[in-house]
N, C-alpha and C positions, 0 to 999 in steps of 0.2 A: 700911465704914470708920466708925472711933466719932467720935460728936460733938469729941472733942477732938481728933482727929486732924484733924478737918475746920477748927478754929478754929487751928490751929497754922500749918496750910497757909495761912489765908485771913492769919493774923498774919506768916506767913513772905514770903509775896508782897507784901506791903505796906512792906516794909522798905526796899527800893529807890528808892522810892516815898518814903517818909517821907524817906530821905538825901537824896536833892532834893528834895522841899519844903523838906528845913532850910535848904541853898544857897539855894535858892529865896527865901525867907523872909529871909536874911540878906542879900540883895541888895537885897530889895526894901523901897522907903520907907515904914515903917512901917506893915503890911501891917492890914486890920482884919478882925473877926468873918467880915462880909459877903463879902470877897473872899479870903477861906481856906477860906469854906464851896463859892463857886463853885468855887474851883480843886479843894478835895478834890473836891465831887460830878463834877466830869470826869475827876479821874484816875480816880473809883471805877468811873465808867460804863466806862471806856473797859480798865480790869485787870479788871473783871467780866465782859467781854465775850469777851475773848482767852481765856480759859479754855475758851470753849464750841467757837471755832473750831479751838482744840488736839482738843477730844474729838471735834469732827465729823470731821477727818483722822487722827486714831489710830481710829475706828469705823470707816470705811473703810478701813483697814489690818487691820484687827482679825484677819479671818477666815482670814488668811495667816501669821501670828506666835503665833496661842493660845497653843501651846506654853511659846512665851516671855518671854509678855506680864508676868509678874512679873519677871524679869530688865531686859528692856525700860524698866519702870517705875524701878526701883531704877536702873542705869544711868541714866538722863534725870535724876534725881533727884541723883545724885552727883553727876554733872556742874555741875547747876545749881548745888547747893548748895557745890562747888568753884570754880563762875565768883562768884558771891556773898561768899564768904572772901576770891576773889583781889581784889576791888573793893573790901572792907572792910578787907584789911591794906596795899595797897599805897599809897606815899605820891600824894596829888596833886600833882605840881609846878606842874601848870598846870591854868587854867579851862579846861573840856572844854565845858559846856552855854553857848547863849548868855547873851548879858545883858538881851537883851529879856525883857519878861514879858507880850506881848499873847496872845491868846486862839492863835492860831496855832503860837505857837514853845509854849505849855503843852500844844496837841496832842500837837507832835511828844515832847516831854520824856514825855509820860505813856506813850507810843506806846513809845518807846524802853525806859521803864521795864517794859512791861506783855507785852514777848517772854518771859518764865520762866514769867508764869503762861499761854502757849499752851502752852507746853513740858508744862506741870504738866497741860493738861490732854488734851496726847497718853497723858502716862503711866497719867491716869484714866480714861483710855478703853477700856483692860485689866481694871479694876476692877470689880467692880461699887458703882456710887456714883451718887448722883442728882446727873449735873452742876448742875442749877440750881441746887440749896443751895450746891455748893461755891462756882459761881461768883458767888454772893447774899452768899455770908461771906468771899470774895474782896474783891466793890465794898465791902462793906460796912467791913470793915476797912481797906481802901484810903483811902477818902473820910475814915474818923476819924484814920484817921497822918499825913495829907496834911494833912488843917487843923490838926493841933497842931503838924505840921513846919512849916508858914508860919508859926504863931504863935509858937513856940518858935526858930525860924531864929537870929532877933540876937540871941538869947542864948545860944544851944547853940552857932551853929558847926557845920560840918562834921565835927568829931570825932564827934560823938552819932550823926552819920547813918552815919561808915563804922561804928563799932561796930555800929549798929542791922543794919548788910548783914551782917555776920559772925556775928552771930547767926542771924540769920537761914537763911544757908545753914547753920550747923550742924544748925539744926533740919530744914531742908530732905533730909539726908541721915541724919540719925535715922531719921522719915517712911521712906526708901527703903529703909534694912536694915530696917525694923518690916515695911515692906511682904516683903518677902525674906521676912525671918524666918518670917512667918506661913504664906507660903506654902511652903517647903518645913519648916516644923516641923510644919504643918497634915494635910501628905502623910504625914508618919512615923507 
């Protein structure tokens, strides 16, 4: 997988992520440096982390699917990047995350945010790919979306976050046909 492929994913996984920090952000009183950098550095820890748990149960599976391990991948990936569209164009009528913001309820929000990139890295697990960079350019991008999303919250709005998620899944499923692509253009 080429470096930009690996920064697209680590940028596409982050977008969920940034949409709630924006809420996030915009809920919270006047949010500063210091407590945009904690909250990014645990969303990042905690979406950096999931990616690897994805790989360790798609490696475990591996040896039974070969076959169809780029199909695999590419479905997982469409999906994602279809549940991702469907989050970034549908309207919110109603507040979904709480209103708390202690260390606790930002667990559970980053938790919540950070199921695509297990997902992302069941499908890397077909691959051959150094999970630890992926999931290094995963936190990494995670923790810098999340501190501009707190920071940028009161003034963006929720708008910037769903567009940020619809982006996102678009790329997410680029990613899975390029993965396709390759492998059965690779075969011809």
């Amino acid at each position: 997988m080429s470096p930009v492929s690996i920064l697209l994913i680590g940028l596409a996984m982050s977008t969920d992520a940034f949409a709630a920090a924006v809420g996030k952000g915009a809920a919270m009183q006047r949010p500063g440096l210091p407590q945009a950098l904690r909250t990014g550095l645990l969303f990042g820890l905690i979406e950096g982390s999931t990616p690897v748990v994805g790989w360790l149960l798609g490696i475990a599976a591996a040896r039974y699917i070969t076959a169809w391990d780029h199909w695999i991948a590419f479905g997982l990936l469409l999906l994602l990047g279809l549940h991702m569209i469907w989050h970034g164009i549908r309207p919110d009528s109603e507040e979904t995350a709480p209103r708390r913001h202690g260390f606790w309820s930002m667990v559970v929000l980053a938790l919540g945010t950070s199921i695509d990139a297990m997902a992302v890295g069941v499908s890397l697990a077909f691959l051959d790919v150094s999970i630890g960079v992926v999931a290094l350019v995963i936190g990494l991008c995670t923790m810098v979306m999340v501190t501009i999303g707190i920071l940028l919250g009161r003034m963006l709005g929720a708008l910037v976050g769903q567009r940020a998620e619809l982006a996102g899944g678009i790329v997410m499923i680029a990613i899975g046909a390029a993965i396709l692509y390759e492998h059965l253009g690779g075969a011809a």
